[in-house]
N, CA, C and O atoms as a Maestro MAE file, in Angstrom:
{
 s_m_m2io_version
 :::
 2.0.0
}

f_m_ct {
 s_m_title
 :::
 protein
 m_atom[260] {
  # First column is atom index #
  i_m_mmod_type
  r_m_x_coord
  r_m_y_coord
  r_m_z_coord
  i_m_residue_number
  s_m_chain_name
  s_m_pdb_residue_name
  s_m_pdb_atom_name
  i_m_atomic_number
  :::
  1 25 115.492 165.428 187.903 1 A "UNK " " N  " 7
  2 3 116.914 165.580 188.113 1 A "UNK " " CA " 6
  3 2 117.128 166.296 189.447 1 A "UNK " " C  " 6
  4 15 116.988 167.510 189.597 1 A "UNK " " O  " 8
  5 25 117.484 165.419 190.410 2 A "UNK " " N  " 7
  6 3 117.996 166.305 192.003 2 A "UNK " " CA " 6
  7 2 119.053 167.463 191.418 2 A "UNK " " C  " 6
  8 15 119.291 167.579 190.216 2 A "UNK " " O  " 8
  9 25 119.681 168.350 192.518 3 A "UNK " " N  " 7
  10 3 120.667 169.441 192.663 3 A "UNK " " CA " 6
  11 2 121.907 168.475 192.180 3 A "UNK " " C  " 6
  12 15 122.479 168.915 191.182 3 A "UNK " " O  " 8
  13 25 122.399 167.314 192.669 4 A "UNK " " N  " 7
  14 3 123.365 166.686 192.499 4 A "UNK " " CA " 6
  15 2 124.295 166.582 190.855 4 A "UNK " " C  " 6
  16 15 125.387 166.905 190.387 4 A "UNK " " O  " 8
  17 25 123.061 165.933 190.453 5 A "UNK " " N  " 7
  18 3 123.088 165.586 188.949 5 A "UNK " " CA " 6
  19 2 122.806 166.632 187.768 5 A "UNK " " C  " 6
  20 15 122.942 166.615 186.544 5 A "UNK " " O  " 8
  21 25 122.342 167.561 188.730 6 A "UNK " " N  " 7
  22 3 122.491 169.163 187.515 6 A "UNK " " CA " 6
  23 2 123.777 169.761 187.749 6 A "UNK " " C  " 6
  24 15 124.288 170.594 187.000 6 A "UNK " " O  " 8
  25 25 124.295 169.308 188.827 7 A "UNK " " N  " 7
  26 3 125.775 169.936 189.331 7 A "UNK " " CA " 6
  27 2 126.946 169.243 188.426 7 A "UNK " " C  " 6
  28 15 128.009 169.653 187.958 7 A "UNK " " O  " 8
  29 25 126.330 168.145 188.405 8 A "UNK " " N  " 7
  30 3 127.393 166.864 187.761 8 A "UNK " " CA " 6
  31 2 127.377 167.096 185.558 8 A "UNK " " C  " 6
  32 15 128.173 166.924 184.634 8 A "UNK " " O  " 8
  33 25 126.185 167.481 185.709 9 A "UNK " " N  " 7
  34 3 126.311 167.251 184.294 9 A "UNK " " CA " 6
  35 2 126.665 169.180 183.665 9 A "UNK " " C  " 6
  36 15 127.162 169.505 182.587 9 A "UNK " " O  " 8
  37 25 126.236 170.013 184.687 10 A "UNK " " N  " 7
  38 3 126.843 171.360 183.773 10 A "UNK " " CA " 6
  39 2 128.797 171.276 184.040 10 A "UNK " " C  " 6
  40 15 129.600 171.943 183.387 10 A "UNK " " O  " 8
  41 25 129.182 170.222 185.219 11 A "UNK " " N  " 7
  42 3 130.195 170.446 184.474 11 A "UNK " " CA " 6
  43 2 130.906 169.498 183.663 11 A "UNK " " C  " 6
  44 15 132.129 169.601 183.570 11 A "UNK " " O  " 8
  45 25 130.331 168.660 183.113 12 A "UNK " " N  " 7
  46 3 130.619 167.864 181.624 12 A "UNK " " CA " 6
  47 2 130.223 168.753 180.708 12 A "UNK " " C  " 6
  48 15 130.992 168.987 179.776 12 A "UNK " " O  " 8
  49 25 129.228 169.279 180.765 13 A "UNK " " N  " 7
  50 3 129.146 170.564 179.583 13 A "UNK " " CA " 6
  51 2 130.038 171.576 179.583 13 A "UNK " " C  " 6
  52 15 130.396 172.007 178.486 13 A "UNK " " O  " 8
  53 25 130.529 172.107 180.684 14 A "UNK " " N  " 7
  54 3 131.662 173.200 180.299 14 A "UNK " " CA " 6
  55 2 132.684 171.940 180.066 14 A "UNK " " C  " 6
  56 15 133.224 172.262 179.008 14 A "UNK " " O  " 8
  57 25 133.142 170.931 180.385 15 A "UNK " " N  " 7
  58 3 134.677 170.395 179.735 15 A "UNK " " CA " 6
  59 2 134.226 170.202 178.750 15 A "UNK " " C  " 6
  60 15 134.961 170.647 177.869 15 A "UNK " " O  " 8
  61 25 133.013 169.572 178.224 16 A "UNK " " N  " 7
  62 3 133.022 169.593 176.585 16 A "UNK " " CA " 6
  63 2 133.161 170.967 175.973 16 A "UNK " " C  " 6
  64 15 133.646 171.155 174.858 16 A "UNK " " O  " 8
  65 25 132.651 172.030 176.868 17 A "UNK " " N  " 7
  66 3 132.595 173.562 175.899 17 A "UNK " " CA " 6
  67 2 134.202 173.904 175.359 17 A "UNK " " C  " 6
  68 15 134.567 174.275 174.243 17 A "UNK " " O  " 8
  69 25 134.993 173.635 176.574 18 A "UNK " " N  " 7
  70 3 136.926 174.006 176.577 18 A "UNK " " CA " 6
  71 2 137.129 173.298 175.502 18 A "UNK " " C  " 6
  72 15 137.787 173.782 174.581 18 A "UNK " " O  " 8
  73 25 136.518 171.822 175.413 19 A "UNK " " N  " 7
  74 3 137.400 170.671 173.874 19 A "UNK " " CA " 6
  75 2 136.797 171.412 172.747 19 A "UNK " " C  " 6
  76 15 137.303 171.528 171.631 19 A "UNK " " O  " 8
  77 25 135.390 172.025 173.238 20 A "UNK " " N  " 7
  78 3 135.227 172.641 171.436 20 A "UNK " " CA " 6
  79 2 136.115 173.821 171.323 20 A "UNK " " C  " 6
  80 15 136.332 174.171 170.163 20 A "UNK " " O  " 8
  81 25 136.677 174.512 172.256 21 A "UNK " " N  " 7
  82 3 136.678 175.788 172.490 21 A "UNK " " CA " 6
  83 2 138.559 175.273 171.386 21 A "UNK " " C  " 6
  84 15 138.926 175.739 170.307 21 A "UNK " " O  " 8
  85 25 139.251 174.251 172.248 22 A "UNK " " N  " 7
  86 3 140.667 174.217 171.699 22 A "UNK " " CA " 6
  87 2 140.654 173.295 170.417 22 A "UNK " " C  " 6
  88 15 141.762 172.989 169.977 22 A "UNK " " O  " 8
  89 25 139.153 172.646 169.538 23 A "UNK " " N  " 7
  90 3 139.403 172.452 168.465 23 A "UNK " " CA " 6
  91 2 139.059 173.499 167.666 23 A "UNK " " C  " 6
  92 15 139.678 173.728 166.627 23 A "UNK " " O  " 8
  93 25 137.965 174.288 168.105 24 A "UNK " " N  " 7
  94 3 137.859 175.386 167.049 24 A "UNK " " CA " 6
  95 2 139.290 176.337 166.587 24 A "UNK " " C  " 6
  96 15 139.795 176.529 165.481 24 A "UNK " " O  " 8
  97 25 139.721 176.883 168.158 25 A "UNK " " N  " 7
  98 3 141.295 177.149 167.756 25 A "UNK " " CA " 6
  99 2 142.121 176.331 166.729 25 A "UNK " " C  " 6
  100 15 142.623 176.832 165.722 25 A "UNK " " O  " 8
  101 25 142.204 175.179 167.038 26 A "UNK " " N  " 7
  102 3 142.948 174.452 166.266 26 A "UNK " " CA " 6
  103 2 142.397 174.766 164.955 26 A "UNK " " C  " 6
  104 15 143.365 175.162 164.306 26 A "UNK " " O  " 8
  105 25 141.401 174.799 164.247 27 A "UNK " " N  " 7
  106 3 140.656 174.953 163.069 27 A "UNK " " CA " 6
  107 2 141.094 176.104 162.416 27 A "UNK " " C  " 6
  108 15 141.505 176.198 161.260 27 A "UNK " " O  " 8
  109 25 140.944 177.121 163.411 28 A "UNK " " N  " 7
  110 3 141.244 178.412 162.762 28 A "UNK " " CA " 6
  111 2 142.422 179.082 162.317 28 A "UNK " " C  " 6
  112 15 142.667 180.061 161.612 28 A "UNK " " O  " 8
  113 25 143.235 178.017 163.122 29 A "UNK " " N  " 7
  114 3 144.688 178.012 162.885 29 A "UNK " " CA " 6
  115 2 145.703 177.137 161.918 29 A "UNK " " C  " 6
  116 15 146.893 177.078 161.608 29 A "UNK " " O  " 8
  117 25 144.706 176.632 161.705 30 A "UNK " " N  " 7
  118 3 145.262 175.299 160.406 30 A "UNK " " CA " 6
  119 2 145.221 175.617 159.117 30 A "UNK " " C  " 6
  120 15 144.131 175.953 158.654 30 A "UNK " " O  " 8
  121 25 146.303 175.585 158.323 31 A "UNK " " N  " 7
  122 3 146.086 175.686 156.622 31 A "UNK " " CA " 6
  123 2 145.150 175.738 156.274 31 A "UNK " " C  " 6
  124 15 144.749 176.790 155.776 31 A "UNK " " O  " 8
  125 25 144.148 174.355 156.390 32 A "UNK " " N  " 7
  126 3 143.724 174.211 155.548 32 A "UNK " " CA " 6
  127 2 141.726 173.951 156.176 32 A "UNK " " C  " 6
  128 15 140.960 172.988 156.130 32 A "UNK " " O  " 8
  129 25 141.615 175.205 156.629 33 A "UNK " " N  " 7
  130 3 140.065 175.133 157.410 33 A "UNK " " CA " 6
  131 2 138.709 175.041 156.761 33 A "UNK " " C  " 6
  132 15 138.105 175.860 156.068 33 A "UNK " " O  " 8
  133 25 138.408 173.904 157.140 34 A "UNK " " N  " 7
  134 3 137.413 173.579 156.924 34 A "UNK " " CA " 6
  135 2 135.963 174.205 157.583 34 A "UNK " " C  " 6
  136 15 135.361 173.840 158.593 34 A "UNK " " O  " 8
  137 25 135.603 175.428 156.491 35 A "UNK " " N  " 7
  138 3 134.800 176.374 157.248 35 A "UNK " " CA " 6
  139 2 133.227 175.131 157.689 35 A "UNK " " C  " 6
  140 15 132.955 175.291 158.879 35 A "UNK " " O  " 8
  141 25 132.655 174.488 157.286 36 A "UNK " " N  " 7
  142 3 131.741 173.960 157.308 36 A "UNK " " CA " 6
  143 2 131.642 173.117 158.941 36 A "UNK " " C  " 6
  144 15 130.596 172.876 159.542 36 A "UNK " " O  " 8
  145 25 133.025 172.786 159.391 37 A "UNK " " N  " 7
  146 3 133.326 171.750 160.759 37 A "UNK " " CA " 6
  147 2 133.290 173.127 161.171 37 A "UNK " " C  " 6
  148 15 132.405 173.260 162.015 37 A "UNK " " O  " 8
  149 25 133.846 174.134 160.942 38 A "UNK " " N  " 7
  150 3 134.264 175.247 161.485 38 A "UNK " " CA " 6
  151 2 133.060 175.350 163.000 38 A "UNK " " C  " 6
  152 15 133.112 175.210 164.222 38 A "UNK " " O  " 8
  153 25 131.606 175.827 161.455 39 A "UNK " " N  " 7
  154 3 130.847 176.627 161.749 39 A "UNK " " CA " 6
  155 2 129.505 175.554 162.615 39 A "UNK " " C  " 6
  156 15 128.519 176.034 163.175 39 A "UNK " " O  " 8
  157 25 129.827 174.051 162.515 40 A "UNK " " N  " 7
  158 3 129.285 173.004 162.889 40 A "UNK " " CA " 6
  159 2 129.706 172.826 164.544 40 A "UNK " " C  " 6
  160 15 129.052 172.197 165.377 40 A "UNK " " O  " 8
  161 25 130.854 173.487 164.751 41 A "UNK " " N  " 7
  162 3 131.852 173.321 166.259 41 A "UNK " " CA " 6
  163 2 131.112 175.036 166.855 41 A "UNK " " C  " 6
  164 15 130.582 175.162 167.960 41 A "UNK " " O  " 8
  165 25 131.196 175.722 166.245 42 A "UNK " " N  " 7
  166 3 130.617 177.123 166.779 42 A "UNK " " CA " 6
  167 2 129.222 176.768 167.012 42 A "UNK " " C  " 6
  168 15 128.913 177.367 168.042 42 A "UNK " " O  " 8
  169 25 128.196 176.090 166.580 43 A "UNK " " N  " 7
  170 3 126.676 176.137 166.823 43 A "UNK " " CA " 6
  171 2 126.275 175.240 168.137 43 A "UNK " " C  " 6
  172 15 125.442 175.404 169.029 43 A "UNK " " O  " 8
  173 25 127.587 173.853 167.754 44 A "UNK " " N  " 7
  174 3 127.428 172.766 169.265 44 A "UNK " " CA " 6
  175 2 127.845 173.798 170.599 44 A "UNK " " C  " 6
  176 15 127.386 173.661 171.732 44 A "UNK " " O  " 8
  177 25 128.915 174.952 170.138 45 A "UNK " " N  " 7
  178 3 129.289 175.005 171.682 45 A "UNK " " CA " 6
  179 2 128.307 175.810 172.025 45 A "UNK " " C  " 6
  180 15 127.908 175.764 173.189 45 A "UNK " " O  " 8
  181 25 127.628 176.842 170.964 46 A "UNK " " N  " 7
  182 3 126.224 177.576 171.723 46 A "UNK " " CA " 6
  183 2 125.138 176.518 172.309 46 A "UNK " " C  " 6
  184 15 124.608 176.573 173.418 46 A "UNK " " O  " 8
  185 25 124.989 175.805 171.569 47 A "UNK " " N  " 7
  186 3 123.959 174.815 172.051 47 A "UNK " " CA " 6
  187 2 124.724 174.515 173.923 47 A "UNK " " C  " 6
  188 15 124.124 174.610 174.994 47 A "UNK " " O  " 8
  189 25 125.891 174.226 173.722 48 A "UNK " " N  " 7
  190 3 126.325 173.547 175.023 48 A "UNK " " CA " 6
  191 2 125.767 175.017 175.904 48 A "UNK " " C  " 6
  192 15 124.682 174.867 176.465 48 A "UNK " " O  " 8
  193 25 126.234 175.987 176.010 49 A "UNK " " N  " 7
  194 3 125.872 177.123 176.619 49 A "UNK " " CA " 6
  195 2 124.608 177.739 177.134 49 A "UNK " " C  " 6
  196 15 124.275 178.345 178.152 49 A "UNK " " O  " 8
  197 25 124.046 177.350 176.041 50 A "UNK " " N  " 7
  198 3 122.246 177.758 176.201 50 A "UNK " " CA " 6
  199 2 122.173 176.005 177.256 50 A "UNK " " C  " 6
  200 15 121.549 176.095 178.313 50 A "UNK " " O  " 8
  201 25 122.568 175.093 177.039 51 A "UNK " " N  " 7
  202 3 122.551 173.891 177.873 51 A "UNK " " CA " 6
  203 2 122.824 174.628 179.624 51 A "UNK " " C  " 6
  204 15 121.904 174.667 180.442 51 A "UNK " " O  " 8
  205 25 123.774 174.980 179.827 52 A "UNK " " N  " 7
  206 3 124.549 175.111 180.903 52 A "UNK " " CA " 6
  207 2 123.722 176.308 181.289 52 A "UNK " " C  " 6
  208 15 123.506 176.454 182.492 52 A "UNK " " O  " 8
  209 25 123.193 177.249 180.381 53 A "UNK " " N  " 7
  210 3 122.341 178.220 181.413 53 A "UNK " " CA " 6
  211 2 120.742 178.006 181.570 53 A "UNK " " C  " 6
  212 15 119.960 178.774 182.130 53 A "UNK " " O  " 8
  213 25 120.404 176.580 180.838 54 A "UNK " " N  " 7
  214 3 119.265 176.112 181.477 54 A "UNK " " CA " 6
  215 2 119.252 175.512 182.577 54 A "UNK " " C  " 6
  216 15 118.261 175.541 183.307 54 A "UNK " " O  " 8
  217 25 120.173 174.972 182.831 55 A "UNK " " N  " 7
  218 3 120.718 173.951 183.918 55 A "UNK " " CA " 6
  219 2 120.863 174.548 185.334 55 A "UNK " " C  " 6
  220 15 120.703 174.049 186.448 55 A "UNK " " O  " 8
  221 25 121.309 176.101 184.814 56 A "UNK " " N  " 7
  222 3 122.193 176.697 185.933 56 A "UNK " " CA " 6
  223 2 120.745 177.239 186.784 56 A "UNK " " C  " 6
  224 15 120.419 177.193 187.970 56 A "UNK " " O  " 8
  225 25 119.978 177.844 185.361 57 A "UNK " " N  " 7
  226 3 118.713 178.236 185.854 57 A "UNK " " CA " 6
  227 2 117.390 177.517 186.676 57 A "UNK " " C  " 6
  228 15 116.314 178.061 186.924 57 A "UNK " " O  " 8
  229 25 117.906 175.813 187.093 58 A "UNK " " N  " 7
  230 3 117.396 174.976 187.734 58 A "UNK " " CA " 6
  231 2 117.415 175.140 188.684 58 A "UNK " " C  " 6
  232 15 116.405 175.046 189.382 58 A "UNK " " O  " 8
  233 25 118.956 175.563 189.281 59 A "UNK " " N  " 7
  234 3 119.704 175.155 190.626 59 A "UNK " " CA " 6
  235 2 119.253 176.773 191.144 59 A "UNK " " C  " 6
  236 15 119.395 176.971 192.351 59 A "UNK " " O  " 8
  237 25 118.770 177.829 190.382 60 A "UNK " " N  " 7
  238 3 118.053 178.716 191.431 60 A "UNK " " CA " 6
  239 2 116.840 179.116 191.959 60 A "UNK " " C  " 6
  240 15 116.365 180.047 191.308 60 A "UNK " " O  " 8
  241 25 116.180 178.774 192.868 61 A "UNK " " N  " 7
  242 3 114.501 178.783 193.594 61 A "UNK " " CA " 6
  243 2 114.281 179.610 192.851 61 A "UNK " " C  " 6
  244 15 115.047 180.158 192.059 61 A "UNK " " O  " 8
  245 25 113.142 179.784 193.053 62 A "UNK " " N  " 7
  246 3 111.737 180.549 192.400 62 A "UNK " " CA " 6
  247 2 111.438 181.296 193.969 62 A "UNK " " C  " 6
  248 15 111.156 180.896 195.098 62 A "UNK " " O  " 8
  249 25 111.692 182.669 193.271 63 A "UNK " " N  " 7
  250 3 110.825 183.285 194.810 63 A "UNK " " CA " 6
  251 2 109.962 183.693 194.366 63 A "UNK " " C  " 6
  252 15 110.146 184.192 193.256 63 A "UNK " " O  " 8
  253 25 108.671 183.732 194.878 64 A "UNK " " N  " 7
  254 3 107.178 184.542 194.508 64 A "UNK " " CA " 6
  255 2 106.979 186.142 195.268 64 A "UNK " " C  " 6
  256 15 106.457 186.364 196.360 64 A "UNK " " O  " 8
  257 25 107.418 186.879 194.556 65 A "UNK " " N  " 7
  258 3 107.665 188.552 194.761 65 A "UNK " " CA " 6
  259 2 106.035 188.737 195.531 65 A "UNK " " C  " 6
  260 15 105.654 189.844 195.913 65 A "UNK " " O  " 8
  :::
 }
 m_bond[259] {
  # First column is bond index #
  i_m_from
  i_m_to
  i_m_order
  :::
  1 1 2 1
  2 2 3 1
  3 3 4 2
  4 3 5 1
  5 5 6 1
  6 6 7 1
  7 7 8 2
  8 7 9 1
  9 9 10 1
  10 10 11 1
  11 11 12 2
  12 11 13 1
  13 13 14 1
  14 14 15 1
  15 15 16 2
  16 15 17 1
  17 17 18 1
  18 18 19 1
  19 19 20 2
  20 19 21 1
  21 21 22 1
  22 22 23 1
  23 23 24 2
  24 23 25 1
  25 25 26 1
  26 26 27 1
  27 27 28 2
  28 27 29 1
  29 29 30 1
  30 30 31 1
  31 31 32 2
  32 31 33 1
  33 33 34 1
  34 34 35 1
  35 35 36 2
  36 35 37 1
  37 37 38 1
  38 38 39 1
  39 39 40 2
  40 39 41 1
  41 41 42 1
  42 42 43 1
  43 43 44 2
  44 43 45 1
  45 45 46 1
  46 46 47 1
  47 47 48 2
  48 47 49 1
  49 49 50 1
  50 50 51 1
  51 51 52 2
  52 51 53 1
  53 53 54 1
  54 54 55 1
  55 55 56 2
  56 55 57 1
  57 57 58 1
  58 58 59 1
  59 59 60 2
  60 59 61 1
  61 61 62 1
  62 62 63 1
  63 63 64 2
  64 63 65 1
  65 65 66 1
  66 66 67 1
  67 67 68 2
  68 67 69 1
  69 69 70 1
  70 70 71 1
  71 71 72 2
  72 71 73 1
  73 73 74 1
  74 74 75 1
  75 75 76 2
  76 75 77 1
  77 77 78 1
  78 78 79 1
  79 79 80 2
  80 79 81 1
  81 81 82 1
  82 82 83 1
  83 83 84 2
  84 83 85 1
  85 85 86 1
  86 86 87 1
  87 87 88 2
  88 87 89 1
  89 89 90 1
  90 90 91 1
  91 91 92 2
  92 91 93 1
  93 93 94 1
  94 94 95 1
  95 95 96 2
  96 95 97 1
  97 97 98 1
  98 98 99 1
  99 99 100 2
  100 99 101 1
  101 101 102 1
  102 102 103 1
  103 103 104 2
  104 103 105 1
  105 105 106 1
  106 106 107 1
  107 107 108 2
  108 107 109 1
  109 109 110 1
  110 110 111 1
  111 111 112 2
  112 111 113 1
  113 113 114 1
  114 114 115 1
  115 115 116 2
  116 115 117 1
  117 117 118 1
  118 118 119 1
  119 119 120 2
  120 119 121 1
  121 121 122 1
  122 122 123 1
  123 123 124 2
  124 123 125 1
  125 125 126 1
  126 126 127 1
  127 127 128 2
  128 127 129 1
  129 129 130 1
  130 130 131 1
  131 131 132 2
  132 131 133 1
  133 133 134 1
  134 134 135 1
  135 135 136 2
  136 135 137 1
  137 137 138 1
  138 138 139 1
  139 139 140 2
  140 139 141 1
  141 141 142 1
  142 142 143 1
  143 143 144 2
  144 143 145 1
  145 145 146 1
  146 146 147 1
  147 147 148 2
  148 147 149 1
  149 149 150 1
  150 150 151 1
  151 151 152 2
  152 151 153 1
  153 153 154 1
  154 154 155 1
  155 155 156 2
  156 155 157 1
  157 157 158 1
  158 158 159 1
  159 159 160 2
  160 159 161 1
  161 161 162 1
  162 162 163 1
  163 163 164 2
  164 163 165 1
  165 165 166 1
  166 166 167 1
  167 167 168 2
  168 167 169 1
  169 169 170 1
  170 170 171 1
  171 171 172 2
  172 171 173 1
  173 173 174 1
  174 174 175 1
  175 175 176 2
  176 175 177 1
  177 177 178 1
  178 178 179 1
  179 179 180 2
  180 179 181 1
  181 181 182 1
  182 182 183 1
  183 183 184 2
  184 183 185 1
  185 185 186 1
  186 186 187 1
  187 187 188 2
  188 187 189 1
  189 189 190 1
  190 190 191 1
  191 191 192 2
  192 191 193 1
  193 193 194 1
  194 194 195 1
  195 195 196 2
  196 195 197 1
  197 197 198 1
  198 198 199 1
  199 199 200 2
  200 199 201 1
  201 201 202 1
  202 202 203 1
  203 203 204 2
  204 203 205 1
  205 205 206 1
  206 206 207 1
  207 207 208 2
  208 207 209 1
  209 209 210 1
  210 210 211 1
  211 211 212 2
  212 211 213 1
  213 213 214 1
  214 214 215 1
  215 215 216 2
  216 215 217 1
  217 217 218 1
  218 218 219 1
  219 219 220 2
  220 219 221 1
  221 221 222 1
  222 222 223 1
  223 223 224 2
  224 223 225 1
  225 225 226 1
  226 226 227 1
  227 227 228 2
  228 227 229 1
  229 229 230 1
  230 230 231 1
  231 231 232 2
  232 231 233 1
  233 233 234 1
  234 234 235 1
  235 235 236 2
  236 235 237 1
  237 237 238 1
  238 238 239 1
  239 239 240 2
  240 239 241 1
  241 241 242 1
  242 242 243 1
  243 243 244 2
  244 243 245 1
  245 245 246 1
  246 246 247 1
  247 247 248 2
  248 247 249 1
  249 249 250 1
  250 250 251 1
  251 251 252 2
  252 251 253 1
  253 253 254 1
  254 254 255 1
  255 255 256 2
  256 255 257 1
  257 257 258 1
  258 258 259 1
  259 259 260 2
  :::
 }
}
């Protein structure tokens, strides 16, 4: 994966992180919450996160101290 395409895809991972971010709201705010989607939308967006700081951790060199 060049610099380009790690650039391109962490930020499809943060717009997917915001859609989980305003359905979980929505969830938590609804009558009738379905803790199970709840807690299924909380584990994807960590996953997305731990995604985005592997990614991020690409795009910085390696210096040899």
């Amino acid at each position: 994966m060049d610099e380009a395409e790690i650039i391109r895809r962490i930020g499809e991972l943060r717009q997917e992180h915001r859609d989980l971010d305003a359905a979980i709201d929505a969830l938590v705010f609804a009558p009738a919450t379905d803790q199970m989607q709840l807690a299924r939308l909380k584990k994807r967006k960590l996953r997305l996160k731990d995604e985005v700081a592997a990614l991020e951790g690409m795009l910085i060199p390696d210096i040899i101290a």
